[in-house]
N, C-alpha and C positions, 0 to 999 in steps of 0.2 A: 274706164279710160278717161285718162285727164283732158281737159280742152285745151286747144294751143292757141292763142289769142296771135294777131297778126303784129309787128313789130308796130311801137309806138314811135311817136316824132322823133324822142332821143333816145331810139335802141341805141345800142353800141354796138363796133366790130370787138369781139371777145377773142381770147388765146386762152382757152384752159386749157392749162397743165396738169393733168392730172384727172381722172374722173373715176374714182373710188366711189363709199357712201357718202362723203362729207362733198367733193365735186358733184355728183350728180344729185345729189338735194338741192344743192344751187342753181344747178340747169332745169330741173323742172318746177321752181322757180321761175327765172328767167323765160322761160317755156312760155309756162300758164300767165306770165303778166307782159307779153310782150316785149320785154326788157332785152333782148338780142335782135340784133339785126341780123348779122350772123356769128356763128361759133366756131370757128376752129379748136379742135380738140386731138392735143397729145398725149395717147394712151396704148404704153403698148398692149396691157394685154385685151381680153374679149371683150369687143366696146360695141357689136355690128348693131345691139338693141338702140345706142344712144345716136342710130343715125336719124336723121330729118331731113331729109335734102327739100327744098338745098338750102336750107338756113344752117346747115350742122355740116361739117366736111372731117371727117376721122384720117387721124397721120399715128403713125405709131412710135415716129421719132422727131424730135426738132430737127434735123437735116433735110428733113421733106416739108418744111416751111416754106411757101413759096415766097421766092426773093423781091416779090413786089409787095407783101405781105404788111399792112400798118394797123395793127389791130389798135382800137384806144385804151384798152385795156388787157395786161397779162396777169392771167389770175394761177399762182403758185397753189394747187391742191394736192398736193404729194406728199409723202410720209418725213418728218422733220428730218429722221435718218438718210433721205435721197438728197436732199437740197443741194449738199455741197458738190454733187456730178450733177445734178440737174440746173438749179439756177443759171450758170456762167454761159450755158449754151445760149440763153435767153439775152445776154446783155447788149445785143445789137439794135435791141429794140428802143433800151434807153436813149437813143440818138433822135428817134421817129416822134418824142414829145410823147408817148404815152407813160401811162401810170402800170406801175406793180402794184398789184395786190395779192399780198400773203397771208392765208388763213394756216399753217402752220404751226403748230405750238413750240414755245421756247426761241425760236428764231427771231432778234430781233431788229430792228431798224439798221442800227449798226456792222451788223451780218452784211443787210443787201449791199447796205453804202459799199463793204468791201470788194463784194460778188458783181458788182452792176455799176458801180462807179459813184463819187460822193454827190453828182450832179442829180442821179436816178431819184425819178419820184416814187415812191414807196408807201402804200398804205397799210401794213398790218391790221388782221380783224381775227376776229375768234368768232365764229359763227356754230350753232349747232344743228344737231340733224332733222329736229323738226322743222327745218328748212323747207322739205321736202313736200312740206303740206302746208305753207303760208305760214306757220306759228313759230318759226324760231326766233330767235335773239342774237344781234352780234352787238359789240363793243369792239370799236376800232380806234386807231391812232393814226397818224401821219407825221411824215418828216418833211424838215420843214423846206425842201424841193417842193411840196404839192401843194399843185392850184386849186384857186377855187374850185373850179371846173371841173379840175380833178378831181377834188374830195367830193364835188356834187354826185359823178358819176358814180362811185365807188359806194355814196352814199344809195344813191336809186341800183344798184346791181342786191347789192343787202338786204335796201328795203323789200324788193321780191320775194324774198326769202321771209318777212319777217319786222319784226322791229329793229330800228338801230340806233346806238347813242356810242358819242365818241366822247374822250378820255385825252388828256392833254400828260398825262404821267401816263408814260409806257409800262412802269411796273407794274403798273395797275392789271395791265394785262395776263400774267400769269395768276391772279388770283380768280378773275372771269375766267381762265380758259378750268381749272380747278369746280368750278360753281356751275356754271352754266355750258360751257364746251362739254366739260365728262358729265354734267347730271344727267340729261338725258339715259346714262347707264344706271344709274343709281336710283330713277325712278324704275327703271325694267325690272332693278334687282329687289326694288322693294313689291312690284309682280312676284317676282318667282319665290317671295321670300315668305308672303301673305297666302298665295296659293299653298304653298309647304304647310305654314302651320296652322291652315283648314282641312287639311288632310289629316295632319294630327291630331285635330278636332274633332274630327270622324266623318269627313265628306268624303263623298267621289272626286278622283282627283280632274277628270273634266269640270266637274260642276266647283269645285274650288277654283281652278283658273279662271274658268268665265267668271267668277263673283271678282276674282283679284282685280284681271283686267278692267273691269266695267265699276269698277269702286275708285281707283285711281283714275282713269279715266273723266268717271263724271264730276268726283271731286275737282280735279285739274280744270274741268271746264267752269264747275261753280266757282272756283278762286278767280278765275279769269273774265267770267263775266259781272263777279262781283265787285261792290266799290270797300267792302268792308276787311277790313286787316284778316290777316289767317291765323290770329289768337283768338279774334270775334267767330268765326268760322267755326274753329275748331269747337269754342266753349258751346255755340250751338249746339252740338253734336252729342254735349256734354250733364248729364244729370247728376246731380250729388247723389253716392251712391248707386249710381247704377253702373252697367257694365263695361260702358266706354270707358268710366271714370276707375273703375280695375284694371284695366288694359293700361289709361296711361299713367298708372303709377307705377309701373315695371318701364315705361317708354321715358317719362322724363324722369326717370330718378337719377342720382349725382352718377352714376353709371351707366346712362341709359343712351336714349338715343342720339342727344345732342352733342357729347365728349367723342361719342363714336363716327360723327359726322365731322365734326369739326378736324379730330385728327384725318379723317380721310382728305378733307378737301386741301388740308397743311400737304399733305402726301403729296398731291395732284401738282401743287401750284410749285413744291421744291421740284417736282421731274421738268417742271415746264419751265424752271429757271436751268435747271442740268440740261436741258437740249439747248439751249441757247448756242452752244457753239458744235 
């Protein structure tokens, strides 16, 4: 069970919209660092695990917003496909001085201006799902409506989650939502993919998964606590002639794993330009 730290100097009053996996990696988060004072949270479907009272209060629609309601920040976590019935319900808040913040892919600045009005402060971010456990990463933008103040807060809700660095070129953002938004799938898939071909190896395929997970896994934590490049890593790893050094001459050959990465993340970052509207 995670620990719930008490609200810091400058919690925030929060409006999450939305509390999926990418929302609720955020709130435990916010949780575990204090960073809410309180959360109002819009979600219609089964949310009863995400209550905390009374720092958390669950509504299943924005009409049951209560009318004195001034959150400092409304955080958009809902699927890019809902935006255009969901946002608009929200733009009464633009008036109260708080900030939007949209994790969303493909959605951008220009979107809210239209949905929320040209005055609305808007911060766009791309955060991912090891949010959930202090290690994620976003990369954010703002328009330029947003205050310091603003971008600080928006910066400290992130930082719970995680690392943050923001990005003065919005386009930039569809290429982070491509790399760092979907990797997190594409590390799992290289689990499922590693356990596979230990099995054809000739393992049990329990005793394959465990080796998959616990290989990425610790690798991922040695990259992270170390200061040395992931080409010096890898070469570690690497004997002339020996078996490693078999494996990746089928991994980086001119067809190997890099052509095949690169088009996927091209893939990633053109759908997260195709959601834009």
């Amino acid at each position: 069970m995670s620990i719930q730290q008490a609200p810091t100097a400058d919690a925030a009053e929060i409006l999450l919209v939305g509390c999926g996996k990418m929302g609720g990696a955020l709130l435990q988060g916010w949780r575990e660092r204090g960073a809410a004072r309180h959360v109002t949270i819009v979600e219609p479907g089964p949310a009863a695990a995400l209550a905390d009272p009374p720092r958390v209060t669950l509504l299943a629609d924005a009409s049951q917003c209560p009318p004195d309601l001034r959150p400092d920040v409304v955080v958009f976590a809902v699927k890019p496909q809902m935006m255009n019935d969901v946002v608009p319900q929200y733009r009464r808040f633009a008036a109260t001085g708080c900030v939007f913040l949209s994790i969303a892919a493909g959605k951008t600045l220009s979107y809210f201006a239209r949905l929320l009005g040209a005055d609305a402060a808007v911060v766009r971010a791309m955060p991912n799902t090891p949010a959930a456990i202090g290690r994620g990463i976003s990369v954010a933008c703002a328009s330029a409506a947003v205050g310091a103040g603003q971008r600080a807060l928006c910066d400290r809700l992130l930082a719970a989650a995680g690392e943050v660095d923001w990005v003065a070129d919005e386009a930039m953002i569809d290429a982070v939502t491509a790399v760092s938004g979907s990797g997190p799938a594409y590390v799992f898939l290289l689990i499922e993919c590693l356990a596979a071909a230990a099995v054809e190896a000739g393992l049990p395929q329990d005793l394959a998964m465990r080796l998959a997970r616990a290989t990425v896994a610790g690798s991922g934590e040695l990259a992270w606590r170390s200061d040395a490049p992931a080409a010096v890593l890898r070469e570690n790893v690497t004997s002339p002639g020996g078996t490693t050094r078999a494996a990746l001459d089928v991994l980086m050959a001119s067809d190997g794993l890099q052509p095949l990465l690169t088009k996927a993340v091209l893939a990633a970052a053109r759908r997260s330009r195709e959601l834009a509207e």
